[in-house]
C-alpha positions in Angstrom: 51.9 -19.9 2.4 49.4 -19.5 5.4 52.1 -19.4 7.8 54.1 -16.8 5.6 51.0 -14.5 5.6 50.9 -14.6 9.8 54.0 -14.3 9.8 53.9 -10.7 7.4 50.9 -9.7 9.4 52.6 -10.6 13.0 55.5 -8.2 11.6 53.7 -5.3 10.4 51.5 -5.1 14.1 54.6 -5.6 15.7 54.4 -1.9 16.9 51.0 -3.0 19.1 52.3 -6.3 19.6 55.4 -4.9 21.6 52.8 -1.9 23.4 51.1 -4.5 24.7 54.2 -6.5 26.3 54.7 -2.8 27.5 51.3 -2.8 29.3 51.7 -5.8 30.3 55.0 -5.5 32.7 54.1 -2.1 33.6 50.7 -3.7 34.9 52.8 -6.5 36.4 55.1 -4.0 38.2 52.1 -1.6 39.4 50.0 -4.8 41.0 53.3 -6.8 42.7 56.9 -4.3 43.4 54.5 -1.1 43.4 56.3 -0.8 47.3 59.8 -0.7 45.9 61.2 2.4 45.5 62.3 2.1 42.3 59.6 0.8 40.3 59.0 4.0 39.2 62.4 4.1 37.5 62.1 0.9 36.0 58.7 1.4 34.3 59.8 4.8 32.8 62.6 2.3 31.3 60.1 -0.1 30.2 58.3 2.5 28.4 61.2 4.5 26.3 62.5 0.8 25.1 58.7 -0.1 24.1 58.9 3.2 22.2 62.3 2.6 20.9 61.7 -0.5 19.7 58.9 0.3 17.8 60.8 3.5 15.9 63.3 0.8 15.0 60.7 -1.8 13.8 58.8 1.2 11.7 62.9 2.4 10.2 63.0 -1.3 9.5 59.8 -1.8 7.6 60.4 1.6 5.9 63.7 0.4 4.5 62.5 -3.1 4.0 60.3 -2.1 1.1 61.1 -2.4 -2.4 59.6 1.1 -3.0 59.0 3.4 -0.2 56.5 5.8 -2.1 54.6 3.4 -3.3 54.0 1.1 0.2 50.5 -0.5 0.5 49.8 -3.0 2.9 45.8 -3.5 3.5 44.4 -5.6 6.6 41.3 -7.0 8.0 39.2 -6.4 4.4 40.8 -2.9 4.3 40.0 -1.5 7.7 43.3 -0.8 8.2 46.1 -0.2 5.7 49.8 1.2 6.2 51.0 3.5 3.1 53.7 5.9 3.2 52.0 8.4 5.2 50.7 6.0 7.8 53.8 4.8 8.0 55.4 8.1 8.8 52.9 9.1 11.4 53.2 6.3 13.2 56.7 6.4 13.4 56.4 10.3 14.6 53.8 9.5 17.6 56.4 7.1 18.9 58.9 9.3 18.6 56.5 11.9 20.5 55.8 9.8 22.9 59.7 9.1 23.5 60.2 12.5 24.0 57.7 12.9 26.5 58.7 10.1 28.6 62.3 11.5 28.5 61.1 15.2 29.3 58.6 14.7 31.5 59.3 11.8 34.0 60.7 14.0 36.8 57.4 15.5 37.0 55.5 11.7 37.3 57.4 10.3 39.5 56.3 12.2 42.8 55.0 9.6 45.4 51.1 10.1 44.8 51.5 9.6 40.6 50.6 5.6 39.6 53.8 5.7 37.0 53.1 2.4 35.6 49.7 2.7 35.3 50.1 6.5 33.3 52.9 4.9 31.6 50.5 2.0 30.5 47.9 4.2 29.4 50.5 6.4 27.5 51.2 3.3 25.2 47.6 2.3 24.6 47.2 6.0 23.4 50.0 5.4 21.3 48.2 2.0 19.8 44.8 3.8 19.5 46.5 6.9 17.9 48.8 4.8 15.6 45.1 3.1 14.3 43.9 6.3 13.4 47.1 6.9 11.0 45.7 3.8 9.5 42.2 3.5 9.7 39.8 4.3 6.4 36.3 3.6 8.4 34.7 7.0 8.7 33.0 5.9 11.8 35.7 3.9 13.3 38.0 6.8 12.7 35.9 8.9 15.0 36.0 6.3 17.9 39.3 5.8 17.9 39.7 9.9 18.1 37.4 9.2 21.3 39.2 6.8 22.5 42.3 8.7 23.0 40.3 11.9 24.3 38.9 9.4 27.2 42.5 8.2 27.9 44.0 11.6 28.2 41.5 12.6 30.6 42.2 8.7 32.6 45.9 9.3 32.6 45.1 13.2 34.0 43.0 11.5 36.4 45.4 9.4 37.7 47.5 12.8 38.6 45.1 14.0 40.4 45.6 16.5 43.4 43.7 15.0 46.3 42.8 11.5 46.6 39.1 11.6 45.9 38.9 14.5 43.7 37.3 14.2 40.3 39.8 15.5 37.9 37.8 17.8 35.4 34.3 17.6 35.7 34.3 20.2 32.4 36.6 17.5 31.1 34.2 15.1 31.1 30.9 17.0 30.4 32.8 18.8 27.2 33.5 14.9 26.4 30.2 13.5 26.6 28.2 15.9 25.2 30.9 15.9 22.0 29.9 12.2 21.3 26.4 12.3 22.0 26.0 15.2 19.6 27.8 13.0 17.0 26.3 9.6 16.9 23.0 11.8 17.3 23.9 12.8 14.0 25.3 9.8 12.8 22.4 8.3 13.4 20.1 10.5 11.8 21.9 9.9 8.4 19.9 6.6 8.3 16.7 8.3 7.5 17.1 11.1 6.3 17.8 10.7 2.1 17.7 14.7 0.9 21.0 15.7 0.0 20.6 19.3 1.7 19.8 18.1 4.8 22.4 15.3 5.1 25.2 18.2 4.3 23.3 20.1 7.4 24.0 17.1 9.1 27.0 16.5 8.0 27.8 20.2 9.4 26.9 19.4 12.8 28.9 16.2 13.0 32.1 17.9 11.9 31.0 20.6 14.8 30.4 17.8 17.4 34.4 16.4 16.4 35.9 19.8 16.7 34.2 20.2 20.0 35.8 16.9 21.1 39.3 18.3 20.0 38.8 21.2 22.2 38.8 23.6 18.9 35.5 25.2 19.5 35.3 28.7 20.7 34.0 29.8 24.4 33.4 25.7 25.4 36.4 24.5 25.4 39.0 22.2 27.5 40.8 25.6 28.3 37.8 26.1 31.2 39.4 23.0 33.2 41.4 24.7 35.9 43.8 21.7 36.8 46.1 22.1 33.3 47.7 25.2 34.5 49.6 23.4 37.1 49.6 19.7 35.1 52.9 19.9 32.4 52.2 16.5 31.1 48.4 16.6 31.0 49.0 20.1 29.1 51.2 18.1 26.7 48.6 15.5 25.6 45.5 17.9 25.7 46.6 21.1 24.2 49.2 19.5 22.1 48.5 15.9 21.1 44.9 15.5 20.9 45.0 18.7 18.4 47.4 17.0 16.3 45.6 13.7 16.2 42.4 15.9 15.2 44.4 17.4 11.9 45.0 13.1 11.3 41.5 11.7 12.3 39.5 15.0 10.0 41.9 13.7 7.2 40.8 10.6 7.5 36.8 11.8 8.0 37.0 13.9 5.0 37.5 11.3 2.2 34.3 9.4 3.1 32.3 13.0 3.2 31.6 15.2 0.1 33.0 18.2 1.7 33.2 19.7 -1.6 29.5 20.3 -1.4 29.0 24.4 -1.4 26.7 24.0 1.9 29.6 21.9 3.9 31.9 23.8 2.6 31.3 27.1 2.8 30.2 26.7 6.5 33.1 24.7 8.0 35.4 27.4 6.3 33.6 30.5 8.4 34.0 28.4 11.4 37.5 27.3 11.2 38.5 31.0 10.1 36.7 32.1 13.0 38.0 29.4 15.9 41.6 30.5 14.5 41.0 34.2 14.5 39.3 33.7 17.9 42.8 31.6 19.6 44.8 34.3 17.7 43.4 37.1 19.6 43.3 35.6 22.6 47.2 34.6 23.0 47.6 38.5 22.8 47.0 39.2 26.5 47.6 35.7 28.0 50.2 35.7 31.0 50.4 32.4 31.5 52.3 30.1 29.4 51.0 26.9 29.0 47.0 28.6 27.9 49.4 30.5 25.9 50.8 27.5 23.9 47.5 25.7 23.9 45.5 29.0 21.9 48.7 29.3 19.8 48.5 25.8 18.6 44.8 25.3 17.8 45.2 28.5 15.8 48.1 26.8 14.2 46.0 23.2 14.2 43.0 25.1 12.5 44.9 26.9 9.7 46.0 23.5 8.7 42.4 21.8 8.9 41.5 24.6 6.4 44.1 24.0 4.2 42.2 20.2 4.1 39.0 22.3 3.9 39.7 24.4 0.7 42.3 22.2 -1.1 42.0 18.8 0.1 45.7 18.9 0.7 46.1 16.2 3.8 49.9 15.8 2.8 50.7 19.0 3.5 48.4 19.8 6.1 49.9 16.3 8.0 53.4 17.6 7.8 52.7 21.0 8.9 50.4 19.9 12.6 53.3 17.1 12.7 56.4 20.0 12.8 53.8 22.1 14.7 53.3 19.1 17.4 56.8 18.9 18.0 57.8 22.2 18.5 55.2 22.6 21.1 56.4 19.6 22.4 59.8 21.1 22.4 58.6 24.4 24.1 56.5 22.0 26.6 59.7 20.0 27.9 61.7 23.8 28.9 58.4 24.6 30.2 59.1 21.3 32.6 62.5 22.6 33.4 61.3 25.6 34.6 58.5 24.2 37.3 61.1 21.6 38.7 63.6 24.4 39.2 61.4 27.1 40.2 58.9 24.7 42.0 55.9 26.9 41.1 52.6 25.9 40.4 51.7 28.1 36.9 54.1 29.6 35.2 53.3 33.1 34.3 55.4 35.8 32.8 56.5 37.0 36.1 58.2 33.9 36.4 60.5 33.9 33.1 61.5 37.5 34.1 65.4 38.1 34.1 66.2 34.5 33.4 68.7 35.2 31.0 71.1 36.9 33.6 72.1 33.3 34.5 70.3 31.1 31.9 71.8 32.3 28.5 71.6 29.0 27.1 67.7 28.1 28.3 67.1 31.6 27.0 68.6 31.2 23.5 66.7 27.8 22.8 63.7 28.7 24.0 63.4 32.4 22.2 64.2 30.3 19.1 61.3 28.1 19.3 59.2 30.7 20.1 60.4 32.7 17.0 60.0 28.9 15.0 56.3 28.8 15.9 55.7 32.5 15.2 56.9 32.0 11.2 60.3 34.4 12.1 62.7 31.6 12.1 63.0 29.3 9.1 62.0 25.9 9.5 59.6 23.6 8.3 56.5 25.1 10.0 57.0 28.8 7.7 57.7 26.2 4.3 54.5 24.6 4.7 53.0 27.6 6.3 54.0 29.7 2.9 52.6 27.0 0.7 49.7 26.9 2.3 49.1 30.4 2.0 50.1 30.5 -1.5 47.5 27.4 -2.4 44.3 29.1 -0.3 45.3 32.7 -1.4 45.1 31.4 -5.4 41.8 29.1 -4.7 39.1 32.6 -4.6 37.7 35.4 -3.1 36.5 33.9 0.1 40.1 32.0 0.3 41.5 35.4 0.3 39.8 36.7 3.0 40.7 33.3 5.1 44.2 34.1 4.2 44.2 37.8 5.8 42.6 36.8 9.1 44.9 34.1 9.5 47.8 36.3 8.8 46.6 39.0 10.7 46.1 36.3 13.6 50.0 35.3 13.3 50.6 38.8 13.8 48.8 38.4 16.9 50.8 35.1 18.0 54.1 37.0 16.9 53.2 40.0 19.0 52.5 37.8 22.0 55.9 35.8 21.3 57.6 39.2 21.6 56.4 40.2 24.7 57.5 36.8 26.6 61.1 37.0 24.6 61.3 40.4 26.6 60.4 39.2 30.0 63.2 36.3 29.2 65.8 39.5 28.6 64.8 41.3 31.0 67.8 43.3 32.6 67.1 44.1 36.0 68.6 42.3 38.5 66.3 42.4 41.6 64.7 39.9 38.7 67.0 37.4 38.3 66.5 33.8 38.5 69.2 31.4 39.9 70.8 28.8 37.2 68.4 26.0 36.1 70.5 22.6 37.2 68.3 20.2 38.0 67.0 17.4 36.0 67.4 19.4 32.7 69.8 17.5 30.0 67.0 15.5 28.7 64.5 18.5 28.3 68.0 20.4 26.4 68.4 17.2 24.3 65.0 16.9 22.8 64.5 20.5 22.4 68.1 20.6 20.3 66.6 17.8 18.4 63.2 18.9 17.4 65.0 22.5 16.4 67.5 20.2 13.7 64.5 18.3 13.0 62.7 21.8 12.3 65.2 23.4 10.6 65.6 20.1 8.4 62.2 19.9 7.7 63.0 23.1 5.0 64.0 20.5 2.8 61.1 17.5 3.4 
């Protein structure tokens, strides 16, 4: 009977089990074959059959079970348990992760990048992120979160530009003084007994976590200068971290009484706010990738308020996961365009007139854009409607959330217009040449994540 139970155990960390092989070889490869030429090939290999492997072991233990719905596996005295939804979200970070690998790895394989050791760190964010899908310690949850954050910022750093250059010292200072500010206040919940005050506390904590995410208005990761020109650092800051924010609050939340008016009432006025504030601000951006990064933690906040108001983490999950995705998607055509254009940031100058000999790149990428602004119908505008419709019925104050955050996808839809024009722009002193290289991945998972967009109507 012992052995049975390893053996059950052994299956359902197989996921972490496989990572770590992954690690492992990649590690192997770095420290012995790093001088053959393509080692770099061969670890990117490594790394989408560690992720493939893992979606197929997750399918399996999905279909395995006798009733889907009602899955409930608990380990280590209920640290960590897999349900349904667990289930699902790790099953869509290793998907993420596959598609990042597969759109991305023309950009990390230049001759300075450490490809197995960025592909190594890319899997243990994918085991530290997968824990925090399952995790139901309030404080664990949060050092997990922190975790990841500190991994981003090592795989960034092993991109760097020069060789002894410190990749983002507002990385690291925005960081630091994130955590301190928490387990300051984590700490303080020791002594402190008055129900008041703890819910003051428990204010500043949630402010310290949000700060960590990068959702916090005027200190932010958006100050770091080195994204602009970094696709795949963009990718995991501005797009994953965000998303495993909406996953780690969900968690947070069911061991605080955010119901308490105090809590409440503040975290609502600042989540309005920070989404209102990224809303505004994607109205005059020029560049692209600060454009996506604003649009998405307005889009992240709207559905950490829905958690806020209704304590609706279903729906909020599904809505950052399609969210994610589709800013993943825009991300990889994003990659297309620096390795054919070989340009550092990509502005709105440099879309201009690509659709006099990129009708196809045009079409896909206007769509997403018009998915992530709520024209299109997808997923994103089904959950986005129901969310609405759940806060706009809750009360006064819930109306008023409701209106800014409409008028602030306005704002985002506004902004999508304008670079849809530049795209369509007819003059041909403007033209770009045809986008060839390296590009049938990047076409692949965008036409994917639109199916699995457009699907998502139905979820």
């Amino acid at each position: 009977m012992e052995n049975i139970l390893k053996y059950e155990t052994m299956s359902y960390f197989s996921c972490e089990i496989l990572s770590a092989i992954g690690i492992f070889l990649n590690l192997i490869f770095f420290l012995f074959f790093k001088r053959r030429l393509n080692i770099k090939r061969i670890s990117d290999f490594i790394t989408c059959g560690v992720f493939i492997l893992n979606i197929l072991v997750l399918t399996a233990i999905g279909f395995s079970a006798n009733d889907f719905n009602n899955i409930n596996y608990s380990f280590l005295n209920g640290l960590i348990t897999l349900d349904k939804t667990s289930l699902l979200l790790k099953l869509s970070i290793n998907i993420f992760m596959l598609f990042f690998v597969l759109t991305t790895y023309k950009l990390t394989r230049k001759a300075r990048f450490k490809t197995p050791v960025i592909n190594s760190i890319l899997l243990i964010i994918s085991i530290f992120a997968g824990l925090i899908s399952q995790n139901s310690n309030f404080i664990v949850t949060y050092i997990l979160f922190d975790i990841v954050a500190i991994l981003i910022y090592k795989y960034a750093s092993n991109m760097r530009i020069r060789k002894d250059d410190c990749y983002s010292v507002d990385f690291v200072l925005t960081t630091a003084t994130a955590s301190i500010l928490f387990f300051g206040f984590y700490f303080l919940t020791f002594f402190i007994k008055d129900s008041i005050q703890l819910n003051i506390i428990y204010v500043c904590m949630a402010l310290a976590f949000f700060l960590k995410a990068g959702m916090f208005p005027f200190s932010n990761y958006l100050t770091d200068k080195n994204y602009k020109t970094n696709i795949p650092y963009s990718i995991l800051l501005f797009c994953f971290l965000p998303w495993m924010s909406t996953i780690a609050y969900s968690n947070i939340t069911n061991f605080i009484n955010y119901s308490n008016e105090i809590y409440q009432f503040t975290m609502i006025v600042f989540i309005v706010l920070c989404g209102f504030y990224f809303g505004i601000l994607t109205l005059k951006q020029k560049n692209l990738v600060k454009f996506l990064a604003k649009t998405n933690y307005c889009l992240i906040s709207f559905s950490i308020l829905n958690i806020l108001i209704l304590s609706n983490n279903e729906i909020s999950l599904k809505y950052s996961t399609m969210v994610s995705f589709c800013m993943l998607s825009i991300y990889s055509l994003l990659t297309i365009l620096k390795i054919n254009l070989k340009i550092q940031k990509i502005n709105l100058s440099a879309i201009k007139g690509i659709f006099l000999n990129n009708k196809f790149f045009t079409s896909i990428f206007s769509i997403l854009l018009l998915i992530i602004s709520n024209v299109v119908p997808s997923g994103i505008l089904k959950f986005n409607i129901q969310i609405l419709n759940n806060i706009y019925s809750y009360d006064k104050i819930a109306f008023i959330a409701v209106f800014i955050y409409v008028l602030a996808g306005i704002l985002i839809l506004f902004a999508s217009l304008k670079i849809i024009k530049n795209l369509y722009n007819f003059e041909f002193r403007n033209a770009k040449e045809k986008l060839t290289k390296k590009t049938a991945p990047n076409y692949a998972v965008s036409l994917i994540i639109i199916l699995f967009l457009i699907v998502g109507i139905f979820l």
